[in-house]
C-alpha positions, 0 to 999 in steps of 0.5 A, a space after each residue: 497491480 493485480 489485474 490484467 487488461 488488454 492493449 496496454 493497460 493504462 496506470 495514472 500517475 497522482 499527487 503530482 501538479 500539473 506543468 511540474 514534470 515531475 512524473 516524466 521520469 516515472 512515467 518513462 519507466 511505466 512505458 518501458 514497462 509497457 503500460 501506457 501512463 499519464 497524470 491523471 485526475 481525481 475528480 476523473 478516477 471513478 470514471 476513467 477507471 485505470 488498471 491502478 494509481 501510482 501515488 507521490 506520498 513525498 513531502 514534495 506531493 500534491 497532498 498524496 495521502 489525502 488522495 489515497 484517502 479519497 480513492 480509499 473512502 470512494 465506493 466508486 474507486 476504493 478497489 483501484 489498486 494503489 502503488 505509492 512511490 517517493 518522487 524527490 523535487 526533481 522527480 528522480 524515484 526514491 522509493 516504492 512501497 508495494 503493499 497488498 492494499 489499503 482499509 479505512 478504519 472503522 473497516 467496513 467488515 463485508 467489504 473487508 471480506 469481500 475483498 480478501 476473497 478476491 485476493 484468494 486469502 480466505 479459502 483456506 483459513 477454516 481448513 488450516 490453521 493460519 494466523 493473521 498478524 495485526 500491527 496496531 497499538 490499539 489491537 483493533 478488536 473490531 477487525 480481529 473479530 471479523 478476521 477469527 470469524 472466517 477462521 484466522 487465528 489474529 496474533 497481535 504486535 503492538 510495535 514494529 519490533 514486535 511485528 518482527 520477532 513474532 514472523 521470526 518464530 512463525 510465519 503469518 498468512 497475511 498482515 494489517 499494520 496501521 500506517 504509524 506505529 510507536 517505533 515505525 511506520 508501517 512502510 518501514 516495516 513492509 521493508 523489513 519484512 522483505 528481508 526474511 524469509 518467513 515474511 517477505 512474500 506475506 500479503 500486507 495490508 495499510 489501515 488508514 485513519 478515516 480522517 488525517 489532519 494536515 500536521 499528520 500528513 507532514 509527519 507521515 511524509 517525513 518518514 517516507 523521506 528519513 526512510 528513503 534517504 537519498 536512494 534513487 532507484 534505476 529503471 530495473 529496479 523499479 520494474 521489478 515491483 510491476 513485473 512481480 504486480 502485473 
């Protein structure tokens, strides 16, 4: 989460019900961190405006995509960094996913902009020559054209297995992938990129459909857990993501 605050920045702990517990273990991490944390609520985001959401996305979640669409589709919290996580039954962390962050299809194209430029990305795309990859099975002609329009050269894949032979034979200044692809989701693809050079610092976007049926929210949360398996991640391990995010 890329903004600093001061006395202890507060993180918000979300698709997790009330009186479960299962964030306890998360939440003891985040402290060691030095983040004050707390399960938080929806209704109260915009208001309590909190240094970032670490999000359940698990088949055991309180619909934790349908939040991410709502923080996502929210003028009022759409800027509020998200860091899904796998929490398993018992609360014991299975998996992050540290994407760069998250648009909802159609994109809004000058909020789109407006946010790669805070991030630093588009300074330099009409001095240099840098390609932006986009991972979609439909191309997403749209947000193509807005990205060629700031000076980015878009290279397309239209499968994860694409995605992954194209950075191999040049890197890319930054990446949008829809959430599921033919052969992966998008989060099984920001794994592999991880493990090459060329890729495993690349920013890497999430698009959203606008609206997600409940048989796709299940379908999603059943990849993540065949992508974690039965992993549990140490308190080092998951620091790591916070330290490289803080």
């Amino acid at each position: 989460m890329n903004e600093v605050a001061t006395d202890r920045p507060e993180l918000w702990v979300l698709g997790v019900r009330a009186g479960e517990g299962r964030e306890a273990l998360l939440c003891s991490y985040l402290e060691a961190a030095g983040y004050r944390s707390r399960l938080g609520d929806l209704e109260a985001l915009a208001e309590g405006r909190p240094l970032g959401v670490v999000l359940d996305i698990s088949p055991h979640a309180s619909d934790g995509w349908g939040i991410l669409l709502q923080i996502k589709t929210n003028p009022a919290t759409r800027d509020i960094p998200v860091l899904p996580v796998f929490l398993s039954e018992k609360g014991k962390l299975g998996g992050v996913f540290p994407v760069t962050g998250f648009f909802v299809a159609p994109v809004d194209e000058q909020y789109l902009l407006d946010r790669l430029a805070v991030y630093g990305l588009t300074e330099e795309a009409e001095t240099w020559d840098l390609q932006a990859l986009m991972v979609s099975r439909s191309g997403e002609e749209k947000l193509s054209k807005a990205l060629e329009g700031v000076g980015f050269e878009v290279v397309k894949g239209y499968t994860g297995k694409e995605a992954l032979a194209l950075t191999s034979l040049h890197p890319k200044y930054l990446a949008f992938c829809t959430v599921m692809l033919p052969d992966m989701s998008a989060f099984e693809l920001l794994e592999k990129f991880h493990l090459f050079p060329y890729s495993q610092n690349m920013p890497f976007f999430v698009l959203l459909k606008g609206e997600l049926k409940e048989g796709e929210k299940m379908a999603m949360s059943r990849e993540i857990a065949c992508l974690v398996s039965k992993k549990q991640l140490s308190r080092e391990e998951f620091l790591k993501y916070l330290r490289n995010r803080a």
